[in-house]
C-alpha positions in Angstrom: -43.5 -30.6 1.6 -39.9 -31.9 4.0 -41.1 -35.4 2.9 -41.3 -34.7 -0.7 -38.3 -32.9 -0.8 -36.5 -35.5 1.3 -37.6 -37.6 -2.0 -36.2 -35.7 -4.7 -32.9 -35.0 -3.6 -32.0 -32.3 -6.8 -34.8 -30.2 -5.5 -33.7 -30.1 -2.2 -30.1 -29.2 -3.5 -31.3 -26.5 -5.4 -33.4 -25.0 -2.6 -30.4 -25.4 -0.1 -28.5 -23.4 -2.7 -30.9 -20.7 -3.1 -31.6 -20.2 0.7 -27.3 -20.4 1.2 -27.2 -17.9 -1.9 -29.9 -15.8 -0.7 -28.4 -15.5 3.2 -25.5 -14.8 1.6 -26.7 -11.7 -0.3 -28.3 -10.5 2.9 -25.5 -10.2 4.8 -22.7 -9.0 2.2 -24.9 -6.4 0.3 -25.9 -4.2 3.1 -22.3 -3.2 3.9 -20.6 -3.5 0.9 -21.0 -0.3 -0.4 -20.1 1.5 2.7 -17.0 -1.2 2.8 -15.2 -0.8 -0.6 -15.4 3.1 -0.3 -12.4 4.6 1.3 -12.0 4.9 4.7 -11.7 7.8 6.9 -7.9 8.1 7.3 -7.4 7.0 4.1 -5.3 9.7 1.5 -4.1 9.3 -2.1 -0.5 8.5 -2.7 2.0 12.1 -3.3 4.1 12.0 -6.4 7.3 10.6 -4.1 5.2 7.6 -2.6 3.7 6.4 -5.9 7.0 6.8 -6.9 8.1 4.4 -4.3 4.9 1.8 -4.5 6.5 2.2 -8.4 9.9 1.0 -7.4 8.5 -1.4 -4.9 6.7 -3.2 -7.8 9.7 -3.2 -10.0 11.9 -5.0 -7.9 8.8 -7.5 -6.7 8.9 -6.9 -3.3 5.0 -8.4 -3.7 6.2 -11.8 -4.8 8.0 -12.1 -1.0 5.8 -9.5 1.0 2.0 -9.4 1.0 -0.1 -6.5 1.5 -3.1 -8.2 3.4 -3.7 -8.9 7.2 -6.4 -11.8 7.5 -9.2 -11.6 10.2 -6.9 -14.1 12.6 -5.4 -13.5 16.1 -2.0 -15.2 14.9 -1.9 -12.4 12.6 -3.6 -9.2 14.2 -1.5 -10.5 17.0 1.5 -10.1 14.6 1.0 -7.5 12.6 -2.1 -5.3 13.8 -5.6 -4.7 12.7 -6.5 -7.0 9.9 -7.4 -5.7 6.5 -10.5 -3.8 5.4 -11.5 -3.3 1.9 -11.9 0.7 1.9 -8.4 0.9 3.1 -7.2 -0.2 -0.5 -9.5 2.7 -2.7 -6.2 3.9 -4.0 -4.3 1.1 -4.9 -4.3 0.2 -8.7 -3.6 -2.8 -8.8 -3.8 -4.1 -5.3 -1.0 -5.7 -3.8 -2.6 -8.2 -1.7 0.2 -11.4 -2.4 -0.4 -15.0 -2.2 2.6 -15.7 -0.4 4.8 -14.9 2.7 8.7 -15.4 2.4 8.7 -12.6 4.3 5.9 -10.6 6.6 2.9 -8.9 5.8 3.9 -5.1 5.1 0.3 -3.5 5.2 1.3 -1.3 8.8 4.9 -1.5 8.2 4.7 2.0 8.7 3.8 1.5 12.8 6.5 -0.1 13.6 9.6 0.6 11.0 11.5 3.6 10.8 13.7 5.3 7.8 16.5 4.4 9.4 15.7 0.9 9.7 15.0 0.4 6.3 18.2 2.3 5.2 19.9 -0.4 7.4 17.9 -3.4 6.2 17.8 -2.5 1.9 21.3 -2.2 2.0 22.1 -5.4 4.3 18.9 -7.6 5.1 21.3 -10.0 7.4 22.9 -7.4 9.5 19.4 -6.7 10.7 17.5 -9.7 10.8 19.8 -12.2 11.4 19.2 -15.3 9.6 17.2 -13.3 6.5 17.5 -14.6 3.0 16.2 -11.5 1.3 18.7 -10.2 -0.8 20.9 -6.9 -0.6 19.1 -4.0 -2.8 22.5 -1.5 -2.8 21.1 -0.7 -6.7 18.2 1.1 -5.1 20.9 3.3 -3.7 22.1 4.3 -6.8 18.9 4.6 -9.5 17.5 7.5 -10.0 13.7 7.4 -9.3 11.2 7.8 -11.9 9.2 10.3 -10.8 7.8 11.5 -14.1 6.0 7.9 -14.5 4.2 8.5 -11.5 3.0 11.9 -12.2 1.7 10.5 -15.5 -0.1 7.8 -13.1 -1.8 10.8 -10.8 -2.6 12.6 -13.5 -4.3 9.8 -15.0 -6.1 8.2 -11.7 -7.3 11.8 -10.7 -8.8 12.5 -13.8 -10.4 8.9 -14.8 -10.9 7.7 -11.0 -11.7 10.4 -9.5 -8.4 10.3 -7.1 -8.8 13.4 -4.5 -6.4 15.5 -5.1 -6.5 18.7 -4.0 -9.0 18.3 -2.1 -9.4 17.9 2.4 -9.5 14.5 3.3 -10.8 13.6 6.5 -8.7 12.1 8.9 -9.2 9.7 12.2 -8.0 12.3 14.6 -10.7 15.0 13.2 -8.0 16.6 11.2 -8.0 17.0 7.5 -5.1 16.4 5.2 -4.6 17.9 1.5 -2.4 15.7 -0.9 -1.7 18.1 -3.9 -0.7 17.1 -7.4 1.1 19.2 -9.3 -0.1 21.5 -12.1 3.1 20.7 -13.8 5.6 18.3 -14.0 8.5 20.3 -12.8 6.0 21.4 -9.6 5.2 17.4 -9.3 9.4 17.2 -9.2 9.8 19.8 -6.6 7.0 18.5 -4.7 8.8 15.1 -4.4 12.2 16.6 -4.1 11.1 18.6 -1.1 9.5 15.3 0.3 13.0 13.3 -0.1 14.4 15.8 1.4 12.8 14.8 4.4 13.4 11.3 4.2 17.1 11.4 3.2 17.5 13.6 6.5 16.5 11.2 8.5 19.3 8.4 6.6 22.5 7.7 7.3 23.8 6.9 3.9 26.0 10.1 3.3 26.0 9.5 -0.6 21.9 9.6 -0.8 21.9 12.6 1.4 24.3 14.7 -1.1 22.3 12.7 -4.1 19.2 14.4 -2.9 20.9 17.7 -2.2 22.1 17.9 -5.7 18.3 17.2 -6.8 18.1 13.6 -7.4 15.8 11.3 -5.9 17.5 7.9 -5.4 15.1 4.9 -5.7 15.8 3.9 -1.9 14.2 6.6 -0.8 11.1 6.7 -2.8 10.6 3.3 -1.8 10.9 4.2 2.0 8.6 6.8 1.6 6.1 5.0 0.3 7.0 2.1 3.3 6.4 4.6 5.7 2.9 5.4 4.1 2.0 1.9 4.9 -0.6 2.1 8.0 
C-alpha cells in the first residue's frame, strides 16, 4: 500500500491531511469544553469596571496594549502566567491586540497600584522615563458613563447568562457575589460606593472632591477596571 501511495502523490497528500486533521481533533476536542468555560477565580465585571473596560476602549488603549500573554518564557517571564481561554468568558469583545507599543496589561493588576496609574494617566514620562504614550489629563475630567454599562449588564446577564447575583467560586475556596443592580440609580450607587474606594486611594485632590460630590471621573473607572486585570 506505502508503494502505491509513494506513486500517487495526491493520495498521499490527502491521507497526510486527514491523519494531521484527525490528530488534530483528538487532542483539541477533549479539552476544549472544559477550556473556553470560565475559570475558577474568574467574576463578571461590576457596573464601575465595565464602566472602565468602557473608557478603556474609547480611548484605544487596545490599539497600544494587548490583552494576551503567549505560552513563551520571554513573556511568562515578563508578565506572568500566559493566557488561558476560560479566563476571557466575560469579555465581549475580547481585547486580545495584535500589537505591543506598549506591554501586555492582562495581570496589570499584580503589579500596578491606583496610585501608580494616577501618576502615569496624567504624565506617562514622569513615570516611565523615555514613554511615548501620551498624557490622558481628559480622563480626569469626563464624567463616566455608567448608565451605558448598566444597559451592557443588563443585557449580557439576561442574553449570556452573565452570573450575577450569584456565588462565584474563587481560587482561595472563597466565594465572591458581583451584584447588578435592580435599578439604575442602585447600579449608580453601587459604582459610586466603588469609586469611592479608588479615589481614596488617589492623590489627585480634584477627583477626590469629584467623587465626593457624586461624580465618577473617567480616570477612575478606568483604574478600577485596571486593577481587575489578574
Amino acid at each position: 500500500m506505502f508503494h502505491w501511495l509513494e506513486k500517487h502523490p495526491f493520495f498521499f497528500a490527502v491521507l497526510v491531511f486527514v491523519t494531521v486533521a484527525f490528530a488534530g481533533l483528538v487532542e483539541i476536542l477533549p479539552s476544549f469544553a472544559q477550556q473556553s468555560r470560565p475559570l475558577v477565580g474568574t467574576a463578571p465585571y461590576s457596573t464601575l469596571e465595565l464602566t472602565g473596560r468602557l473608557v478603556y476602549m474609547k480611548n484605544s488603549c487596545n490599539a497600544c496594549h494587548s490583552q494576551l500573554i503567549r505560552p513563551f518564557k520571554s513573556e511568562t517571564d515578563r508578565y506572568g502566567h500566559y493566557s488561558i481561554s476560560g479566563e476571557y468568558a466575560y469579555d465581549r469583545p475580547f481585547l486580545w491586540g495584535s500589537k505591543r507599543t506598549g506591554p501586555d496589561l492582562m495581570r496589570v493588576g499584580n503589579y500596578r497600584s491606583t496610585d501608580w496609574h494616577d501618576y502615569h494617566m496624567k504624565d506617562p514620562a514622569s513615570v516611565v522615563p523615555g514613554s511615548i504614550m501620551p498624557k490622558y489629563t481628559w480622563l480626569y475630567k469626563n464624567i463616566a458613563d455608567v448608565e451605558t454599562a448598566y444597559a451592557e449588564q443588563l443585557t449580557i446577564e439576561s442574553y449570556f447568562g452573565v452570573p450575577y447575583n450569584k456565588a462565584i467560586p474563587m481560587k482561595d475556596g472563597s466565594s465572591k457575589v458581583v451584584k447588578l443592580g435592580a435599578t439604575l440609580d442602585e447600579a449608580n450607587a453601587m459604582a459610586l460606593a466603588d469609586a469611592k474606594l479608588i479615589a481614596a486611594d488617589m492623590k489627585d485632590q480634584d477627583v477626590k472632591d469629584m467623587v465626593k460630590n457624586g461624580k465618577i471621573p473617567e480616570i477612575v473607572a478606568l483604574i478600577a477596571y485596571m486593577n481587575s486585570l489578574k
